[in-house]
C-alpha positions in Angstrom: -29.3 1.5 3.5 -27.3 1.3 6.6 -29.6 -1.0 8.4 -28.9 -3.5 5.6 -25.3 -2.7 5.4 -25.0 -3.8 9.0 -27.4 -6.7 8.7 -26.3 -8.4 5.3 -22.4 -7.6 4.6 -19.7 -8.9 6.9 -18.1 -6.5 9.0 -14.5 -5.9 10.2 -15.5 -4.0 13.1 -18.1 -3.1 15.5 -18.1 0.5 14.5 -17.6 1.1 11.0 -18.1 4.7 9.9 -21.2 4.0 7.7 -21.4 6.7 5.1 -23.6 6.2 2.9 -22.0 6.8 -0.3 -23.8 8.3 -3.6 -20.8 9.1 -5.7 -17.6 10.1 -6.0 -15.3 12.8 -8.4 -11.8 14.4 -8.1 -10.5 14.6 -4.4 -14.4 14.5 -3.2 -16.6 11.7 -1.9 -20.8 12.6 -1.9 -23.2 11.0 0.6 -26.5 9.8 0.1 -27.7 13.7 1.4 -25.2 15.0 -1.2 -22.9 16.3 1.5 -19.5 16.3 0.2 -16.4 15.2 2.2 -12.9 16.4 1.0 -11.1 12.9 0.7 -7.1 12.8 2.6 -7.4 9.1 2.7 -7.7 7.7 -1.3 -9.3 5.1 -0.1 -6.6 3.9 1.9 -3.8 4.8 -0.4 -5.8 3.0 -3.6 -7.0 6.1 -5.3 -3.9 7.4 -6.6 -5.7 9.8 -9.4 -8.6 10.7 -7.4 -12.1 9.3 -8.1 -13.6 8.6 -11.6 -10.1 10.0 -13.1 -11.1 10.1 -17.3 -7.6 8.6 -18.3 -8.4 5.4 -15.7 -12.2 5.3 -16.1 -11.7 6.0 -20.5 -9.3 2.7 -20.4 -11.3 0.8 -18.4 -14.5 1.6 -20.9 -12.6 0.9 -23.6 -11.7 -2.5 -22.5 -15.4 -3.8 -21.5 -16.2 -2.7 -25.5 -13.6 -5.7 -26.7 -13.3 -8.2 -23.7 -13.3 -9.0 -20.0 -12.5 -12.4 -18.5 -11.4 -15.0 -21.1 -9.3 -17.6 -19.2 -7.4 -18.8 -16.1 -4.3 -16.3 -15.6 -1.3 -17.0 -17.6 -2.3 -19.3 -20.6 -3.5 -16.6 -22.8 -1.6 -13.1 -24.6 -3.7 -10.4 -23.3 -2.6 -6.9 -24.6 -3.8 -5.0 -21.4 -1.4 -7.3 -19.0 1.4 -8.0 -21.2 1.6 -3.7 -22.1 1.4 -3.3 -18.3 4.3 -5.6 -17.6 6.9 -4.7 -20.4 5.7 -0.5 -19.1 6.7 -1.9 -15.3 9.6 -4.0 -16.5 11.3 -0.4 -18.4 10.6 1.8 -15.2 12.4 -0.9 -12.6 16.1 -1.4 -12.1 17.6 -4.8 -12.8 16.9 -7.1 -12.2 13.7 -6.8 -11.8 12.0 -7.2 -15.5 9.1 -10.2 -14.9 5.3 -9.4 -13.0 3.2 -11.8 -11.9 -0.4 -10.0 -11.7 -2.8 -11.0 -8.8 -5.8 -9.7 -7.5 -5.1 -8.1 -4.1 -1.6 -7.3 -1.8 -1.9 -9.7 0.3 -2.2 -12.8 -2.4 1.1 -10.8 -3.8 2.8 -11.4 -0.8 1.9 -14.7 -0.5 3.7 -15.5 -4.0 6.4 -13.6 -2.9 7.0 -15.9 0.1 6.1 -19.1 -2.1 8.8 -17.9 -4.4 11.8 -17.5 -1.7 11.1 -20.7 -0.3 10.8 -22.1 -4.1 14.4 -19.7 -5.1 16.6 -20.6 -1.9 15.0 -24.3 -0.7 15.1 -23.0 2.7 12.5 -22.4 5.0 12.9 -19.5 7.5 11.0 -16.3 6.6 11.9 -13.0 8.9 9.8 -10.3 9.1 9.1 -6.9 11.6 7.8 -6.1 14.7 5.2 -4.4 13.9 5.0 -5.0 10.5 1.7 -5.5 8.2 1.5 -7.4 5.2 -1.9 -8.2 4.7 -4.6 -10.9 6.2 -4.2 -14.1 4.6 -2.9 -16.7 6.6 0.9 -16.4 5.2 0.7 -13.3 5.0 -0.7 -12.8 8.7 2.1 -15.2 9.7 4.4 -12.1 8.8 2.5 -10.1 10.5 4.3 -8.6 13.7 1.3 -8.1 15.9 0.4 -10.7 18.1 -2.8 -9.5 19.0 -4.0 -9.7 15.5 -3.2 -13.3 14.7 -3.0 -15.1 18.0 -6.6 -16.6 17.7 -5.6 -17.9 14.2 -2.9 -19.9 15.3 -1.3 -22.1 14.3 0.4 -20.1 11.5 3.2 -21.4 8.8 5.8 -22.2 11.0 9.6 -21.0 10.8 8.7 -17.2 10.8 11.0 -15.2 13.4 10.9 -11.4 13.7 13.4 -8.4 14.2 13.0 -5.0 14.3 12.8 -2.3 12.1 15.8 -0.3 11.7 17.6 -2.0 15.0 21.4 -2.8 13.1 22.2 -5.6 15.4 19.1 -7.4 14.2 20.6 -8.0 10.5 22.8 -10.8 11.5 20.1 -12.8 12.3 19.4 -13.3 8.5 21.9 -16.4 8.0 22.3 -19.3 5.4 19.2 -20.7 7.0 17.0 -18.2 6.1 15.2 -18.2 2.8 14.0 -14.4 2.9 13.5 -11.2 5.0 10.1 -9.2 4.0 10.1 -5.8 4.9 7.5 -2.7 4.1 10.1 0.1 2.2 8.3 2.3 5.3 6.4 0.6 8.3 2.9 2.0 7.5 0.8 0.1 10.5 3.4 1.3 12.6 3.3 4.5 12.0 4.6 5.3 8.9 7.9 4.8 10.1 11.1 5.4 7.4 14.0 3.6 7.7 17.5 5.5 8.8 20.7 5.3 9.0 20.8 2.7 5.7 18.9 0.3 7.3 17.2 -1.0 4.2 21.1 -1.1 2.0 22.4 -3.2 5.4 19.5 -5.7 4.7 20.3 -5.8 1.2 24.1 -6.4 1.8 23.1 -9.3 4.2 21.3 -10.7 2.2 23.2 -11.1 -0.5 26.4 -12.4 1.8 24.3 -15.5 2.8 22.0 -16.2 -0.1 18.4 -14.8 1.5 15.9 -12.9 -0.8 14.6 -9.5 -0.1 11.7 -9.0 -0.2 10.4 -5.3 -0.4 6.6 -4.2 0.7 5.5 -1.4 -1.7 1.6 -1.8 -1.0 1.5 1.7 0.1 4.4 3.7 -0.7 4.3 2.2 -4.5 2.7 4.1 -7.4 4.5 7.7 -6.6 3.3 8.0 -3.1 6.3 9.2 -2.0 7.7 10.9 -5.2 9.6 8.0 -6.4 7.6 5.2 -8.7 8.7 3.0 -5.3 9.6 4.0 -2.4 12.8 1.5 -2.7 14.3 4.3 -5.2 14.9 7.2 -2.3 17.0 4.7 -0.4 19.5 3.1 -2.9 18.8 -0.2 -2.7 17.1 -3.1 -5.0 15.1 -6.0 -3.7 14.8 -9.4 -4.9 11.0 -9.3 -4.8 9.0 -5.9 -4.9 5.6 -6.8 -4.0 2.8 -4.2 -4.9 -0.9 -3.0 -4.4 -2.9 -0.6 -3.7 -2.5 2.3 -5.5 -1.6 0.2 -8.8 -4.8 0.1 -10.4 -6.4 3.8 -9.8 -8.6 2.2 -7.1 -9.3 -1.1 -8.8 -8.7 -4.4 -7.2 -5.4 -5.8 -7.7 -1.8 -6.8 -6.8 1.2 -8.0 -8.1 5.1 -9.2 -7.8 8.0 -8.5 -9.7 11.4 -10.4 -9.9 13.9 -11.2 -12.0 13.1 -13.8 -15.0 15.3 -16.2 -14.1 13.7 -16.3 -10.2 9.7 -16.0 -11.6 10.4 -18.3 -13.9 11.1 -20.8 -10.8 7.1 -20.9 -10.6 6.0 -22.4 -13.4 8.0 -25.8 -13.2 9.3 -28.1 -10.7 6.3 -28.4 -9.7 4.2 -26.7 -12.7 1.6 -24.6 -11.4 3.4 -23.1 -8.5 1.3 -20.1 -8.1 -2.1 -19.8 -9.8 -4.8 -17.5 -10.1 -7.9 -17.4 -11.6 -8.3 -13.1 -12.5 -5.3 -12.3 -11.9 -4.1 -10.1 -14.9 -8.0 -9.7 -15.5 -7.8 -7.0 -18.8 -10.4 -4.7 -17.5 -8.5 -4.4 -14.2 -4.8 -4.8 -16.3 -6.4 -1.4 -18.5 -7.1 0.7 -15.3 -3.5 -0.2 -14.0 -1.7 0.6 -17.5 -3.8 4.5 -17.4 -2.8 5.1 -14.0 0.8 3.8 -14.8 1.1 6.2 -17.9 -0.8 9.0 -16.2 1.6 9.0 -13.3 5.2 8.3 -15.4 4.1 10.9 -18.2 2.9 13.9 -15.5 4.6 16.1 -13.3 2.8 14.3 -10.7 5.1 12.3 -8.8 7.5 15.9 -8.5 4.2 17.9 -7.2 4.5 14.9 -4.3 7.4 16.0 -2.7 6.2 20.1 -3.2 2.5 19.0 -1.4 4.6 17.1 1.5 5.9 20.7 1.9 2.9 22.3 2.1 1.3 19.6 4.6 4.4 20.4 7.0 4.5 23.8 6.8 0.0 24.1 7.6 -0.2 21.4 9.8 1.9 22.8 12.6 -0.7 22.9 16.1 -0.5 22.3 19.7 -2.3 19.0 19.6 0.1 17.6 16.5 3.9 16.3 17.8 4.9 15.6 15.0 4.7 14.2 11.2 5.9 11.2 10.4 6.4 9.5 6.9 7.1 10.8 3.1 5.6 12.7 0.4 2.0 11.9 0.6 2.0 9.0 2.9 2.0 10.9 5.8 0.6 10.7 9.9 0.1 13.5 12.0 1.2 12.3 15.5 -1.1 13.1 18.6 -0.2 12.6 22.4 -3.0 9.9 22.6 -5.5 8.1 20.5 -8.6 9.8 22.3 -7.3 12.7 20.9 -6.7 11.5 17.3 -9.8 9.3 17.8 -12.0 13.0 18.6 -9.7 14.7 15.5 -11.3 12.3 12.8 -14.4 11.8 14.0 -14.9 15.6 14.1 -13.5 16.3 10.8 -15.6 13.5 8.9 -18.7 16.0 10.4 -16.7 19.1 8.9 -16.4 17.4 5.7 -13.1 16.0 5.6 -12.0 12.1 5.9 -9.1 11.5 7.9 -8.6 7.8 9.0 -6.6 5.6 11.3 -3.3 3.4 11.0 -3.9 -0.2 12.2 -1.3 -0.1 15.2 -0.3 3.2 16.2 -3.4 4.6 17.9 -1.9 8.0 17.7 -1.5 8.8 14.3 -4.3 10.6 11.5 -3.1 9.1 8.3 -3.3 11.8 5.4 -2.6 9.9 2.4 -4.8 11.7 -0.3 -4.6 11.6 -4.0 -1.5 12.6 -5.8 -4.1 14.8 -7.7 -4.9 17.0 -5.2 -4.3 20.5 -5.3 -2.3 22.9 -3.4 -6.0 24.6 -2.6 -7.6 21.4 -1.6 -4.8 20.4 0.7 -5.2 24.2 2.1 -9.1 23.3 2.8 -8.5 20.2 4.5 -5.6 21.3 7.0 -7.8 24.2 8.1 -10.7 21.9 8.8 -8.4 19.9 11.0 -7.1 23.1 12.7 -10.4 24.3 13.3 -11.6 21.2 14.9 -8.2 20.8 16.9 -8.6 24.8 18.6 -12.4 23.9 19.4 -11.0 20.8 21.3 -8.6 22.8 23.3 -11.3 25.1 23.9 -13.6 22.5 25.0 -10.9 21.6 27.3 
């Protein structure tokens, strides 16, 4: 299967991993040789419930019985969607009560840009060194990594870029700008949080000269870091959240929340503002509502915060400097990416999946279900200090 992987479906890089997959339950992927691999990635922070979870799989089953597509988003009452949002709209803060449902992050983020120009009438966007926000081309135009979007060029123009968490950078928002995006916590960078109320600075700026904020919560949405969004451990409320990833239980989708009065701005003046033909799709809207429910009505998002805990307290090692990020979104930090490189290469052959952040060579991201158990997490920390004391060994 691998020879036609390689040969028949686009790649992004030369060297993907090339598992060949056979199925997948709980906090456990299974190859084609029925090896299984204990899984501290979720599929890149997507699988919040772990695979084939009954609430999410159940909903989604239920749904294909009574209907899938029916029409272009927006024009129809679906219950799946319209549940979904009102359950969303009760768990934010004001005012952030009205969801536009998409099919990925990075089409989210584009209708979260679309709707600060559309809100303010102004044209600047600023975004962060360093910062990801997806691979579309407004969404790679907020992108702060050159090396990533230089051959795309040109870009949408009027996008200028501070850093994260530098203070002095915040006056550079001014009456010129229409909004700032930021991710809650820098995950290509290395799952960097912000200090010293860097995000409630932004927030006050913003509102002083009329710019939206717009908050990332791709990755740490969803109870990743043992808030619903990772906006709620810092005191602050966006304009624009703008969410992903985990959402739909490891279905494909995205989505962006405002208040009414600023969604609202999309449907007139001109009509048809944003549009989308699945976005909101019912069978997709049914796994994100289960996943929702599942995660509001457990204890799941408090076991977070208690399995951060135990991550810091195993994972201490020679080879590990430090570990970065919060509640299961988390990096172990290396003194060099040959080193992390050999770490997750090693433990894939152990049986465990680690993988990479997309700028900071030295991190091992560990961002595995919220399901997984206190045992689980014990398993997969000693395969990694197993395959960290042969290395110094080897050495």
């Amino acid at each position: 299967m691998n020879n036609d992987f390689l040969k028949y479906q686009a790649q992004t890089s030369p060297y993907p991993l090339g598992m060949e997959v056979s199925h997948a339950v709980g906090s456990y992927i299974y190859d084609s040789n029925n090896k299984k691999y204990l899984d501290f990635v979720a599929g890149v922070s997507a699988c919040t419930l772990g695979h084939q979870h009954p609430r999410v799989n159940q909903a989604i089953k239920d749904q294909l019985d009574k209907y899938s597509h029916v029409m272009v988003y927006g024009e129809y009452s679906q219950s799946p969607a319209v549940l979904y949002c009102k359950l969303l709209a009760s768990l934010l803060p004001a005012p952030l009560d009205k969801t536009y449902l998409v099919n990925s992050g990075t089409e989210a983020i584009e209708g979260a840009l679309k709707l600060a120009r559309r809100t303010t009438g102004r044209s600047q966007l600023i975004s962060c060194h360093n910062a990801y926000h997806g691979n579309t081309m407004g969404s790679m135009s907020v992108m702060g990594f050159e090396e990533r979007k230089r051959i795309f060029r040109p870009l949408i123009p009027d996008v200028d870029f501070i850093t994260f968490n530098n203070e002095d950078d915040i006056q550079k928002i001014t009456t010129k700008t229409a909004g700032i995006i930021l991710e809650t916590i820098q995950g290509g960078a290395g799952f960097i949080q912000p200090h010293n109320d860097f995000l409630k600075k932004v927030r006050q700026r913003c509102t002083e000269v009329g710019a939206i904020m717009i908050l990332d919560e791709i990755q740490p949405g969803f109870g990743r870091t043992g808030t619903l969004f990772g906006f709620q451990n810092y005191d602050v409320v966006p304009d624009i959240v703008v969410m992903g990833k985990g959402m739909g239980g490891g279905m494909p989708v995205g989505a962006f929340t405002a208040s009414s009065a600023m969604m609202d701005l999309l449907s007139d003046n001109p009509k048809l503002g944003h549009i989308t033909t699945f976005g909101g799709h019912p069978v997709i809207a049914s796994a994100c509502l289960a996943t929702l429910q599942e995660i509001t009505e457990t204890n799941l998002m408090a076991e977070v915060m208690e399995k951060e805990k135990l991550f810091r307290t195993l994972l201490v090692h020679p080879l590990i400097v430090e570990i970065r990020g919060k509640g299961l979104m988390l990096a172990a930090m290396t003194e060099s990416a040959d080193i992390t490189n050999e770490v997750i290469l090693k433990c894939q052959d152990k049986g465990l999946i680690l993988f990479w952040l997309l700028f900071e060579g030295c991190a091992i991201r560990i961002t595995p279900p919220l399901t997984i158990s206190e045992e689980e997490i014990r398993e997969g920390c000693s395969i990694i200090l197993e395959v960290m004391d042969e290395m110094m060994i080897e050495e």
